[in-house]
C-alpha positions in Angstrom: 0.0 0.0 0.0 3.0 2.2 -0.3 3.6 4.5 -3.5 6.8 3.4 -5.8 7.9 7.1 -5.1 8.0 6.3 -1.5 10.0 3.1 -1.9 12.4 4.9 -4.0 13.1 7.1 -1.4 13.2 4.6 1.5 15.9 3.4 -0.3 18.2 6.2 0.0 19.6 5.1 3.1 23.2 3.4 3.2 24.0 1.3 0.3 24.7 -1.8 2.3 21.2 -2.0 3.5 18.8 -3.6 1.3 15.4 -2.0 3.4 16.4 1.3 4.9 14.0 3.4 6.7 16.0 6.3 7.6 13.1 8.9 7.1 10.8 7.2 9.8 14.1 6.8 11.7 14.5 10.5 11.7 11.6 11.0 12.9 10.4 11.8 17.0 6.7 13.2 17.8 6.8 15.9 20.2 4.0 15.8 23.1 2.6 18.8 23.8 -1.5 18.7 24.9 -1.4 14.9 24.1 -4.5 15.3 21.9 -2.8 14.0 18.5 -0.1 11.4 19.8 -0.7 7.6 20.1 0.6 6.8 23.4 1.2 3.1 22.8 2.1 3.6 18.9 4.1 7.0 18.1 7.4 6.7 19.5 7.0 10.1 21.7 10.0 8.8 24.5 12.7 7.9 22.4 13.0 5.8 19.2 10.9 2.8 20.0 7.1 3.2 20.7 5.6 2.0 24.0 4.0 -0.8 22.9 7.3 -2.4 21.8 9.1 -1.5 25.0 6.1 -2.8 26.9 4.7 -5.7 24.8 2.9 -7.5 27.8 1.3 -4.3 29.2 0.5 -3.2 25.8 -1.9 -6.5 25.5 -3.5 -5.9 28.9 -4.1 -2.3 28.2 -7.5 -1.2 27.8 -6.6 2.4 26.1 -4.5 0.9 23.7 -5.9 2.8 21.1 -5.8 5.9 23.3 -3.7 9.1 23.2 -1.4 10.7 25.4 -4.2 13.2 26.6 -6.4 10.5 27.2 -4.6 8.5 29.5 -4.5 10.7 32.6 -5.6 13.9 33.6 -5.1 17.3 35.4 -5.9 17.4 39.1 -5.4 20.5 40.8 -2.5 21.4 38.6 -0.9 18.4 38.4 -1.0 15.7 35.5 -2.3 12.0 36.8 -1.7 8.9 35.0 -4.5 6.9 34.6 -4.1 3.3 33.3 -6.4 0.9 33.0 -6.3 -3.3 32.5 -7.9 -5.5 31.4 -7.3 -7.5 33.9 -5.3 -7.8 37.7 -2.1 -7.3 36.8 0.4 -10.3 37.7 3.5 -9.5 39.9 5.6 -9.4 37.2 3.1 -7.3 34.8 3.2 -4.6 38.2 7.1 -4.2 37.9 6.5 -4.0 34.3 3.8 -1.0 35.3 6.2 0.1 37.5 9.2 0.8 35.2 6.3 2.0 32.7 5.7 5.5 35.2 9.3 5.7 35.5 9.3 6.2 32.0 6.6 8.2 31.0 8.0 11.2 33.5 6.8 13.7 30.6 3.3 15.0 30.7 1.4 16.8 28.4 1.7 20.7 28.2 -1.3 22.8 28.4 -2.1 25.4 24.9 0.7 23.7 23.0 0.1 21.3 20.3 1.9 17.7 19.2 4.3 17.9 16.4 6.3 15.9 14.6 10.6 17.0 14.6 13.5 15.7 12.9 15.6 14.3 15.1 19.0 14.9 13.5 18.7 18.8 13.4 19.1 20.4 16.9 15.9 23.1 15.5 14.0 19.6 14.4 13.2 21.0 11.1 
């Protein structure tokens, strides 16, 4: 479902590579009110989106649809996580949780929109 234009450039990439997605490497979303980033798919905290870091929470989700703004919310000033499973989480699936909030330290930001930046320029144009 790709266009031949957009293969031709996914190839541009170092010669040695057969598949290179340097573009989509590039690439980092921003977070600023949450309201346009997937919080399990876009990879908002680093390289690698959530759901890869944190496979087994990922299936026991119930947002895993949701978006950054629509897993938690303001109280008082303050931003709250709010995650929700399926299920009871095992002891293991809890340290998983754990290390999960340890991660997501960054909340959204109040008036200021998502974006997408280019990782490689320090402007992220």
């Amino acid at each position: 479902g790709v266009s031949l234009w957009w293969k031709d450039v996914s190839l541009l990439g170092d010669s040695t590579v057969t598949c290179s997605d340097w573009f989509s490497d590039g690439m980092i979303r921003r977070v600023g009110n949450g309201r346009e980033t997937a919080f399990w798919f876009d990879p908002w905290l680093g390289s690698v989106p959530l759901k890869n870091s944190f496979q087994r929470l990922f299936q026991v989700s119930e947002q895993c649809l949701d978006l950054v703004g629509d897993m938690g919310s303001w109280v008082q000033g303050e931003w709250n996580w709010d995650f929700r499973w399926k299920r009871e989480l095992s002891l293991e699936e809890f340290d998983l949780a754990q290390d999960l909030m340890q991660v997501v330290t960054q909340s959204p930001t109040l008036g200021v929109e998502d974006s997408w930046v280019w990782k490689y320029d320090p402007s992220g144009r």
